[in-house]
N, C-alpha and C positions, 0 to 999 in steps of 0.2 A: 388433576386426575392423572393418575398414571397408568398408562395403557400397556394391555399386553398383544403379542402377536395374534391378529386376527379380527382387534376389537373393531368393530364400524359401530357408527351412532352419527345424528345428523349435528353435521355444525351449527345449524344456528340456535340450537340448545345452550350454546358452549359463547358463540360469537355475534356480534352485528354485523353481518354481512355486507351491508353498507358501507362499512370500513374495510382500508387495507387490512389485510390478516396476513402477518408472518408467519413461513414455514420455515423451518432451522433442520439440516443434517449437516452433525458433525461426526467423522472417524478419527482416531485414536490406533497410530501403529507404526511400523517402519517403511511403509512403503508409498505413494503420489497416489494421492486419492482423486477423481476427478467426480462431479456432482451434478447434476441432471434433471430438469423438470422439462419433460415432455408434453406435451399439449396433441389429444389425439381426440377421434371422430368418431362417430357412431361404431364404425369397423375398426376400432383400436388401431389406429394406422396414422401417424404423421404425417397428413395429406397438405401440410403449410411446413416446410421448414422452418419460418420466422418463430415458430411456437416452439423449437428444443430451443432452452436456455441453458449455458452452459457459461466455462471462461472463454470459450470466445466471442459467443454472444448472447451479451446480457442483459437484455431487454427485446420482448416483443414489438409489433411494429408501433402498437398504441400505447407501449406501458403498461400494459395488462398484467404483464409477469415481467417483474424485475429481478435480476439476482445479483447477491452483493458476495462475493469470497471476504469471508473471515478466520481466523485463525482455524484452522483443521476444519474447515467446513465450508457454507455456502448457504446464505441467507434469501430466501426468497418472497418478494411482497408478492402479494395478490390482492388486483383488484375485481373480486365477484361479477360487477355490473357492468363492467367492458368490458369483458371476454365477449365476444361473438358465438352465435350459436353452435355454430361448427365445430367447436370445441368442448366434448363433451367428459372429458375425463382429461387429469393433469396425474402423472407418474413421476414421480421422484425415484432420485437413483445414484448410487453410489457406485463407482466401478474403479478397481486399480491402473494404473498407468506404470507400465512394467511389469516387473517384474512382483511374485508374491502372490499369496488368497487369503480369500474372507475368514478363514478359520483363523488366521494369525494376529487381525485386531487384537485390539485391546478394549475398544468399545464402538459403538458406533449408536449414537442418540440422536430423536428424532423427536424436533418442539412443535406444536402446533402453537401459535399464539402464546400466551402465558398461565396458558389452563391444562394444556394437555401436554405429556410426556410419556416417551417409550425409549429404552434403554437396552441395549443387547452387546454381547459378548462373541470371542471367535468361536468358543466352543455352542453357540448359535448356529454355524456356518461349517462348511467343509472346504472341497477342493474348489471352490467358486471365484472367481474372477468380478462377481456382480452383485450388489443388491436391490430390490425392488423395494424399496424404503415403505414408501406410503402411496395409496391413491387418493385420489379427490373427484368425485363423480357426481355427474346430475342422478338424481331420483326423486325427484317433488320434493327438489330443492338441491344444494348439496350437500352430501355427506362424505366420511373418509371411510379409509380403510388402512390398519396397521399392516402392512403385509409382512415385511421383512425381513423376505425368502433370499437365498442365495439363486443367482442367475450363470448360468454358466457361459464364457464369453465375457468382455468388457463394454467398453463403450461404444467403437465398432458393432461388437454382433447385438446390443442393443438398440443401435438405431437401424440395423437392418432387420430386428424382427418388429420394428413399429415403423417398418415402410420406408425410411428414408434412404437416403443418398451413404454412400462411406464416408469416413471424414479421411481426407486427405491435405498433406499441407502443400497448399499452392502456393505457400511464399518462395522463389525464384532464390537459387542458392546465390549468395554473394561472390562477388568475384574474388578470387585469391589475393590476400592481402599483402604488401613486402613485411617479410620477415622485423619483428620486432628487436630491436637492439634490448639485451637481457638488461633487467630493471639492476642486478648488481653491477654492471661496466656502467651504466649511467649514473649511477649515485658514487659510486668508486671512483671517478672521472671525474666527475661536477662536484659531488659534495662529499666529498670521505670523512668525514665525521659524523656522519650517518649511517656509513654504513651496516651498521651492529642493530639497525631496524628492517633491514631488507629480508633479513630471515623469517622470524616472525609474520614480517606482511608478504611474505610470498607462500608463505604457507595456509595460509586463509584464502589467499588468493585461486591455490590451485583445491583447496578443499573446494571451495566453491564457484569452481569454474569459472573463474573473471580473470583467467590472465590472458584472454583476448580482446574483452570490453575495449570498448574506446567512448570515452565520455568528458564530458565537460566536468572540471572538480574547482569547487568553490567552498571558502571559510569564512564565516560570517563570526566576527569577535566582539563579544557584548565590551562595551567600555564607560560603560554606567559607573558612579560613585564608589557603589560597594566592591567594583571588580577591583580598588585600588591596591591591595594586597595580593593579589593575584598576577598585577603586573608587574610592582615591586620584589617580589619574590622570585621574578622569571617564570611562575607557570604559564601564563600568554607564550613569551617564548619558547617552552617547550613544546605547548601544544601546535605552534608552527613547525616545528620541527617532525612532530611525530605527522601532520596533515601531510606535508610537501612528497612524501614519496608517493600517495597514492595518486596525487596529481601527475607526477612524473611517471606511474604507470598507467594511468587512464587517459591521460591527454596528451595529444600527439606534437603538442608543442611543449610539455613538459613544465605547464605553469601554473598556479594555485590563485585564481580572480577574489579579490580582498578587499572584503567591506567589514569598517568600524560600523559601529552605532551608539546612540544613548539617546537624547531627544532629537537629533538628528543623525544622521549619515552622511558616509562619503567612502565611495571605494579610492582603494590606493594602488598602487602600482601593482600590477600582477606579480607573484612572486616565485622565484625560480633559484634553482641552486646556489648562483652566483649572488644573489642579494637577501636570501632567507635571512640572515642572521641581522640583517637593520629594518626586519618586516615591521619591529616595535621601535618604533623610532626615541632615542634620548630623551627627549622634551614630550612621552607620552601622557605627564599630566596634561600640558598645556593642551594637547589635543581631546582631552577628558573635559576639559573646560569649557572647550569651544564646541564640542558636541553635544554640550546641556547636561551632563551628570547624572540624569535622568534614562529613563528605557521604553522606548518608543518603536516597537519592535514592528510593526505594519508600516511605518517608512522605508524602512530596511527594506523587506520580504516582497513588496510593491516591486523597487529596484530591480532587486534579482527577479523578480520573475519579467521585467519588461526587456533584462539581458536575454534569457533562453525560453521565454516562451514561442518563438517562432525556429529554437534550435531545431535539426536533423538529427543530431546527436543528445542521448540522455544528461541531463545534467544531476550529478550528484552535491548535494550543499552541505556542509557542517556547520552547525550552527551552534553556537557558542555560549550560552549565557547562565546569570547565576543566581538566577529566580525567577519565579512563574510568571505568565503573560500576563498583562494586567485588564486587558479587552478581552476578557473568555470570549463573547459573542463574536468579536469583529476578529478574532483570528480563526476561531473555528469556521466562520463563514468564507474565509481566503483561503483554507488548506480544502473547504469541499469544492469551491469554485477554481481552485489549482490544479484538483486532481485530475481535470484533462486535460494538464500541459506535462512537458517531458521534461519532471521536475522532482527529484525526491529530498524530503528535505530530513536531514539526520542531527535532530536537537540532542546536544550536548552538556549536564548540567553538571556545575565545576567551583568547589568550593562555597553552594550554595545553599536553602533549603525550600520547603515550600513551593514546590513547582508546580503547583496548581493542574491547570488546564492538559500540560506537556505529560502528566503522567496517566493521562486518561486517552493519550491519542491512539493506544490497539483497540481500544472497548468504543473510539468512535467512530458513530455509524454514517449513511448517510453519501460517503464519498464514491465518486465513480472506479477510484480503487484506491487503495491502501497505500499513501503518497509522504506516510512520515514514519520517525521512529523518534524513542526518546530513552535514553538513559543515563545515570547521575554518575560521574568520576570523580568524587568530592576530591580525591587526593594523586591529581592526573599526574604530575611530574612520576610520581612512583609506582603506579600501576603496571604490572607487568605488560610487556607491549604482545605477545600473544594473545593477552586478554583485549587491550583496547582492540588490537584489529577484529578479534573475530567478533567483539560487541557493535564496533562502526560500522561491520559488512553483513551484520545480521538477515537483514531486509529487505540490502537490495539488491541480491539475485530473485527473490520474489516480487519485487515491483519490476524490476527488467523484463519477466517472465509476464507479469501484469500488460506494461504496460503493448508491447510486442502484440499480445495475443486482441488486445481490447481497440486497437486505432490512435496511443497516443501518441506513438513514434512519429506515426506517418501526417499527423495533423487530423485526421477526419473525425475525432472523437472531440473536438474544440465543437462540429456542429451540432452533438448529443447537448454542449453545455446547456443550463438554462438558463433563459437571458435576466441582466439584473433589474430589477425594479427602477424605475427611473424615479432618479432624484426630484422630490417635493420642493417647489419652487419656494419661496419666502415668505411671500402670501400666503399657500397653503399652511408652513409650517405655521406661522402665527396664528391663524384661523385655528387649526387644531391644539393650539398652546390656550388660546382664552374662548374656546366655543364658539367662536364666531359664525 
């Protein structure tokens, strides 16, 4: 059904109530769009704070209303039957963050479930700061309502005219950092052979305001069978070459933490200016050999996250390899169950094809935030390096921003995780093998 401005009709025409029911707004435009499901009371008034969902908290006290940020937008479950009475009406809401107005979209669409759809334009809108996307209301039962008027004011004057608090940020400014030694004396000093990629990556860098990050940088290098012309030819070693500077700008000891894999792993010696060039050691068959020639990517990923999952610091990981995961389940279940650790992992696929699983990771849902990226360099030695940096820093000024706003920095979002299912004893498994 495609709805126009104004239409109301009852959901459960449309839905089972009984079930989660996704709501979807997404905008389309140049400007930080922030996205809003307010939960208000007979008096239209946000008399529970815990009820605005938003990115910085996204989830109700009981999971009643969960919000997921997806690309240009902001995914919201709903569950009908544990919402609390006090809760009589949910408003959705889009509002700019800066600078810009609603007129200057390019779209802004509004999904109810996989039945209904409303779609609108800037010339919809005027000099407005806000939209009122859609309501959701009791009335012998629930129903909606398309609204999606222009509100004037943002997100501020939104949550002051539904009674709440201002939002202000109480996180305590950090203390004055010592001045960073500039990333070209570092690599002009320690590894001058590199230096003709400092330009390039410091130019991404200041596009996307990370030249003061400080983070953990790791390179995860597949070393499976097929990768053998890969290491033969030097693109292994290049691809250390072009990783090692971001290390040397993100980390304060200026060093790239370095794990093989294939049917097994082993990290190797952290790698730093002075030793980059023997990162591939001579005898790199025999070490293909001895790691099984095979690609057993959840031994690997186990490791690095039992490195930095208790980090203070973000960790950024490249990850390396030259075909798709061969456990869809059991890796999709490690990247949702990672996403409350301070871990982003940036798959890199090189001289290979068929990456399965890796190239469906922006369309997958599910995780407490957006904690990977993936994209293919079939022909990396020659890729212009403007390009690979601004492809490998795509993402993670938005998981930085993720994770900062949601609790994963600071550890407290480990206790949102949900706990794992505890492993079936031996007996049971066999029991359930032959009916027992």
């Amino acid at each position: 059904m495609i709805a126009e401005r104004g239409t109301r009709d009852k959901l459960e025409k449309y839905f089972d109530l009984n079930c989660p029911l996704k709501i979807t707004l997404q905008t389309g435009g140049g400007a930080t769009y922030d996205f809003c499901c307010f939960g208000v009371d007979a008096d239209e008034k946000l008399s529970d704070d815990r009820y605005m969902i938003f990115y910085n908290q996204l989830s109700s006290p009981s999971g009643e209303i969960v919000g997921n940020e997806i690309s240009s937008g902001m995914e919201f479950t709903l569950r009908f039957n544990d919402l609390p009475d006090k809760i009589q009406k949910l408003v959705f809401t889009c509002s700019i963050d800066g600078a810009g107005v609603m007129s200057e979209i390019s779209t802004h669409k509004i999904l109810i479930g996989d039945q209904i759809s409303a779609e609108f334009s800037g010339g919809d809108f005027q000099q407005e700061k806000a939209i009122t996307s859609l309501e959701i209301y009791r009335k012998n039962g629930w129903r909606f309502n398309v609204v999606a008027r222009g509100f004037n004011g943002g997100l501020d004057a939104l949550l002051k005219f539904y009674g709440g608090e201002e939002i202000k940020d109480e996180t305590p400014a950090p203390p004055p950092e010592p001045k960073k030694i500039s990333l070209e004396k570092k690599i002009q000093e320690g590894a001058p052979k590199l230096i003709s990629l400092v330009k390039p990556l410091k130019v991404e860098l200041e596009k996307r305001k990370l030249l003061d990050v400080v983070a953990r940088v790791a390179l995860v290098m597949d070393i499976s069978g097929s990768m053998y012309g890969s290491y033969r030819n030097g693109t292994v070693q290049e691809i250390v070459n072009k990783i090692l500077p971001i290390a040397v700008q993100f980390d304060d000891d200026g060093e790239l933490d370095f794990w093989y894999f294939g049917n097994r792993c082993e990290r190797r010696t952290s790698v730093n200016m002075k030793n980059y060039e023997q990162a591939v050691p001579r005898n790199w068959d025999d070490l293909m050999t001895k790691l099984g020639g095979g690609t057993e990517e959840l031994v690997v990923m186990r490791e690095v996250v039992a490195e930095y999952e208790n980090s203070t610091l973000p960790a950024y990981v490249v990850f390396i390899t030259d075909g798709g995961f061969s456990d869809r389940s059991g890796i999709k279940k490690f990247l949702t169950d990672a996403a409350y650790l301070p871990i982003f992992w940036q798959f890199v696929g090189v001289d290979g094809s068929g990456y399965g699983l890796l190239e469906e990771l922006d369309n997958m849902n599910g995780r407490y935030v957006d904690n990977a990226n993936f994209f293919a360099l079939d022909d990396f030695k020659h890729v212009d390096n403007k390009e690979l940096y601004s492809r490998l820093l795509e993402e993670f000024p938005s998981w930085l921003k993720a994770i900062k706003n949601n609790g994963v920095l600071d550890g407290s979002a480990k206790k949102l995780r949900p706990p794992s299912p505890p492993d079936k004893s031996f007996r049971d498994k066999v029991k359930g093998l032959f009916g027992f």
